[in-house]
N, C-alpha and C positions, 0 to 999 in steps of 0.2 A: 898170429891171426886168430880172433876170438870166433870160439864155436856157434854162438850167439846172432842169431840171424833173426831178421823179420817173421819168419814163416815158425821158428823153434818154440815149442811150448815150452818152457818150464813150470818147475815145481815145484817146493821144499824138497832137497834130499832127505831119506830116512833117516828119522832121528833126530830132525828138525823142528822147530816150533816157534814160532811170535808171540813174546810175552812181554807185560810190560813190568819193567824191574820196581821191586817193590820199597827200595827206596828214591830212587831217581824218578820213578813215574814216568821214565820213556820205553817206547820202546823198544827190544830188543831180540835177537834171533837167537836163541839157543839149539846147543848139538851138543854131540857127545863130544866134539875136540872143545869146547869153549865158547865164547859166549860173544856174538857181536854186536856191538852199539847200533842202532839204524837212526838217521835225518830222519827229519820230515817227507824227503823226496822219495830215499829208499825201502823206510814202510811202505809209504802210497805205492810204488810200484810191487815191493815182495809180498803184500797185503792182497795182492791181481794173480799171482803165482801158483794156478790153482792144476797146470799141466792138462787145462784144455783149452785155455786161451792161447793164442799165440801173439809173441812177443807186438805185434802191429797193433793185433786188437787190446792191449791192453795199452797201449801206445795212445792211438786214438779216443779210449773212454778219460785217459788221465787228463791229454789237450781239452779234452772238451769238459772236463770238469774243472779244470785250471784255468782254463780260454787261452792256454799256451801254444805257443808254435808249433805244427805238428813235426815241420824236419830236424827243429832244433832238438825235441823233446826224445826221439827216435834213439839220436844220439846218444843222450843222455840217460835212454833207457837200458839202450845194449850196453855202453860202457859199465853201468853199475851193474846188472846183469852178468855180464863176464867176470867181473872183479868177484862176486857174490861165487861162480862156477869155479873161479880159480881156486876159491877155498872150499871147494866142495860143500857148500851150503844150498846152491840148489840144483837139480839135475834137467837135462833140456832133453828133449823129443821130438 
């Protein structure tokens, strides 16, 4: 069961950063364990990740700036959310 709820702000965990890789030109999250790739989908949301939004309200500004579903999108945002927590990349509140 992911920690990852509507109500949970996340954040970058310490150590963390969004950079874009300077030969590929995407972007990417760097830490101290390593470095990972991010979509299009998963900047836009870890790009929100600021640990005062909470996971809805950053939900809601992505639907309405994509004009996507907001239940489908929900989904889709704690799923990668969680994935992101699982590797300790970012930390929730």
């Amino acid at each position: 069961m992911s920690s990852i709820s509507p109500q949970s702000r996340p954040a970058l965990a310490p150590g963390a950063r969004i950079q874009t890789d300077r030969v590929a030109g995407q972007p990417v999250l760097l830490s101290p364990e390593g470095i990972q790739e991010l979509n299009f989908s998963a900047h836009a949301i870890i790009a929100r990740c600021d640990g005062k939004q909470t996971v809805e309200e950053i939900t809601v500004a992505l639907a309405e700036e994509y004009e996507a579903p907001l239940d489908e999108l929900r989904e889709d945002v704690i799923t990668c959310l969680a994935e992101l927590h699982e590797k300790k990349l970012i930390v929730v509140s």
